[in-house]
C-alpha positions, -999 to +999 in steps of 0.1 A: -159+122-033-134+093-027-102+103-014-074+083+000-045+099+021-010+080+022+011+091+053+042+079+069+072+077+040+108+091+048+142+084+044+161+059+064+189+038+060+189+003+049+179-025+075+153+003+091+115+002+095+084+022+079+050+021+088+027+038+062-010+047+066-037+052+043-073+070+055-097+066+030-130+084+028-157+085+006-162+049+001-181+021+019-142+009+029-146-029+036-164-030+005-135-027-016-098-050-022-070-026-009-034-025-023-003-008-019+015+001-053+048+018-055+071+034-085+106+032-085+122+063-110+122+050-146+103+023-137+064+006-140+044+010-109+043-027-094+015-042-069+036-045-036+007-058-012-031-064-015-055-074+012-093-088+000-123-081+024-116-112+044-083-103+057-065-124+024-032-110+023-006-118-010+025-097-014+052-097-042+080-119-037+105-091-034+089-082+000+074-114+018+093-119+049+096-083+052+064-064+043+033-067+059-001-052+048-033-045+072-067-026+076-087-017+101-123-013+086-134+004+119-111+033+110-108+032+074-073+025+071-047+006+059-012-002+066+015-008+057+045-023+075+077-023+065+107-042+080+149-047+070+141-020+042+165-023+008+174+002-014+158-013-037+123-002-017+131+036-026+102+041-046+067+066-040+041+039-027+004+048-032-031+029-020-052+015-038-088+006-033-108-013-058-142-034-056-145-065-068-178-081-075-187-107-097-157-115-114-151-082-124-126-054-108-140-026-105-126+013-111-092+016-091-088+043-064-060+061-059-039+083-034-014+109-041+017+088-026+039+090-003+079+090-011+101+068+006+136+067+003+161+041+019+202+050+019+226+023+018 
């Protein structure tokens, strides 16, 4: 049974720092592509970070310079640090895994998410 665990949101104020965590278990984890996603209230959930098997990392440009995504395959996790947080980061954030093999993505993986909440 896959099952990925998001830890680590909160609320803090604008300009702060959040790191969040996501254990995964019940996949072969360095097998698969893994993302962070978040969805603001009202709004679509968006790709925030993604990180391929060979350390790759792309982010969307409302984050670069202040994001920055990680895994360690040894523990089957993944990260996610966040830096200079904006209100407009309030959102629940949730991982992601996904294979992709031969030109195809495979079925996405998903956690339960984790809120977080910055003030201004």
């Amino acid at each position: 049974q896959v099952q990925l665990v998001e830890s680590g949101g909160g609320l803090v104020q604008a300009g702060g720092s959040l790191r969040l965590s996501c254990t995964a278990s019940g996949i072969i984890f360095d097998l698969y592509v893994m993302g962070w996603y978040r969805q603001a209230p009202g709004k679509q959930r968006e790709l925030v970070a993604r990180i391929t098997r060979d350390y790759s990392a792309n982010y969307v440009d409302s984050v670069k310079g202040r994001f920055t995504i990680s895994r360690d395959n040894a523990k089957n996790a993944l990260y996610l640090q966040m830096n200079n947080l904006k209100p407009d980061d309030t959102a629940v954030y949730y991982c992601n895994a996904q294979r992709f093999s031969g030109g195809t993505w495979g079925v996405g993986r998903w956690g339960q998410g984790t809120q977080v909440t910055i003030s201004s």
